[in-house]
C-alpha positions in Angstrom: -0.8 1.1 -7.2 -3.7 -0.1 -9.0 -6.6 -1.7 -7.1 -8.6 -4.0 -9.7 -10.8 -5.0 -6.9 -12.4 -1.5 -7.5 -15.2 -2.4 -9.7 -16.1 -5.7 -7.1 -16.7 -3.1 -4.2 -17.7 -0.5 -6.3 -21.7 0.1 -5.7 -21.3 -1.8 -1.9 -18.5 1.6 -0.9 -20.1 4.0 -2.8 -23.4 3.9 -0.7 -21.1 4.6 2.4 -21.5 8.2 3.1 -18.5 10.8 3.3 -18.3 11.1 6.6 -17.8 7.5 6.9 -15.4 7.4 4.7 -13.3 11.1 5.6 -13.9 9.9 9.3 -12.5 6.0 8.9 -8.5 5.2 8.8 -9.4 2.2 6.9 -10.8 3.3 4.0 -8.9 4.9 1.5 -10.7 7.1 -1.3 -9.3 7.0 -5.3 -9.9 9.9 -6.9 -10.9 9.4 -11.3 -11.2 12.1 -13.3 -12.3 14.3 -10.3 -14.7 11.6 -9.4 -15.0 10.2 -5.6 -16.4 6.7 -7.2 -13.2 4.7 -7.0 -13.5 4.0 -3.8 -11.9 0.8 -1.8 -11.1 -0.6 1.2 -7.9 -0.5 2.5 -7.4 -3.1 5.6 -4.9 -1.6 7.8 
């Protein structure tokens, strides 16, 4: 799948910490280039 709202949400889920993120069912991380900056949130 490809998530183009990536870039809308970028800065606003990238100032979450990792915790938050590792700790949270609803948010998925999308891994570039070895890079944990495409991340998005996935309602579920």
């Amino acid at each position: 799948m490809e998530y183009d709202v990536k870039e809308k949400y970028w800065k606003v889920v990238t100032s979450i910490p990792d915790s938050v993120l590792k700790s949270s069912p609803c948010i998925a991380t999308l891994q570039s280039g070895g890079r944990n900056q495409d991340r998005i949130f996935v309602m579920g």
